[in-house]
C-alpha positions as CSV (number, residue, x, y, z in Angstrom):
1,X,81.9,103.2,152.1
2,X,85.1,101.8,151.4
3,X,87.3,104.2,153.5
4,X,86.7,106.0,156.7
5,X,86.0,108.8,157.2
6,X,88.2,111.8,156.9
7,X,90.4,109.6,155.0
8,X,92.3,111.9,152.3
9,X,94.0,108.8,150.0
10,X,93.1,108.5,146.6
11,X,90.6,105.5,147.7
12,X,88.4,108.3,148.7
13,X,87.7,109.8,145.1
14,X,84.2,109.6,144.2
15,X,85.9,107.9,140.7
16,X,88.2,105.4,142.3
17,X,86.8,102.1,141.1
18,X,89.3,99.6,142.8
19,X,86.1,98.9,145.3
20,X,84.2,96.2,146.3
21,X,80.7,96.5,144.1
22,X,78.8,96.8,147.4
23,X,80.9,100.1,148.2
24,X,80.4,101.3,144.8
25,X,76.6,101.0,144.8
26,X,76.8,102.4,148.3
27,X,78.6,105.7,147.2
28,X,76.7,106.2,144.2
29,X,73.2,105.8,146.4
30,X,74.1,108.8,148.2
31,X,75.7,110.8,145.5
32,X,72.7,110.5,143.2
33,X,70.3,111.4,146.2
34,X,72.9,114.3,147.5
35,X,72.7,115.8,144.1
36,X,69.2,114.8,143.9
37,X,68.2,117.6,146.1
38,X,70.9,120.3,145.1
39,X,73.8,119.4,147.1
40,X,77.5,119.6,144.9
41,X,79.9,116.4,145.8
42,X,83.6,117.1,146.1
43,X,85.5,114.8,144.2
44,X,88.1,113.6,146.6
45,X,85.8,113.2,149.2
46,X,82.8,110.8,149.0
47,X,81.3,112.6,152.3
48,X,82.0,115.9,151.3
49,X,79.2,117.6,149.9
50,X,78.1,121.5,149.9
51,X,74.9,123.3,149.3
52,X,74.5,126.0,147.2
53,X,73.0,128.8,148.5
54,X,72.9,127.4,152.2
55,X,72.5,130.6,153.4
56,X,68.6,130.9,152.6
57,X,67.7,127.9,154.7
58,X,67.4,128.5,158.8
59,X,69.5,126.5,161.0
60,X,67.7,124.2,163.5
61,X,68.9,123.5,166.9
62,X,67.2,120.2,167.4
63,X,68.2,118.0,170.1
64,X,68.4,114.0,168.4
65,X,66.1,113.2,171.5
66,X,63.4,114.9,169.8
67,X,63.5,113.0,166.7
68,X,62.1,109.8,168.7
69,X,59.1,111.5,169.3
């Protein structure tokens, strides 16, 4: 994703283009499918997303074991 994570530099901005293409695609894959289902990007942060109105979905408490089955 072309930085890591947590990484507050101006390489993180979803429009800093000084990337390889790869990363680029990459970042835009998961922006447009982040958005895609409601989600808001912040734009100095390409893993940074919120969802409105979180509040009206139920948390799960799903241990990753369970996923396997």
């Amino acid at each position: 994703m072309g930085t890591g994570f947590d990484n507050f530099t101006d390489s993180a901005h979803h429009n800093f283009t000084q990337l390889p293409e790869k990363v680029l695609a990459n970042r835009i894959l998961l922006k447009t499918i982040m958005e895609k289902y409601g989600c808001i990007a912040l734009n100095t942060e390409w893993w940074h997303y919120s969802l409105p109105d979180a509040k009206k979905y139920g948390l799960m408490n799903l241990d990753f074991g369970e996923f396997k089955k």
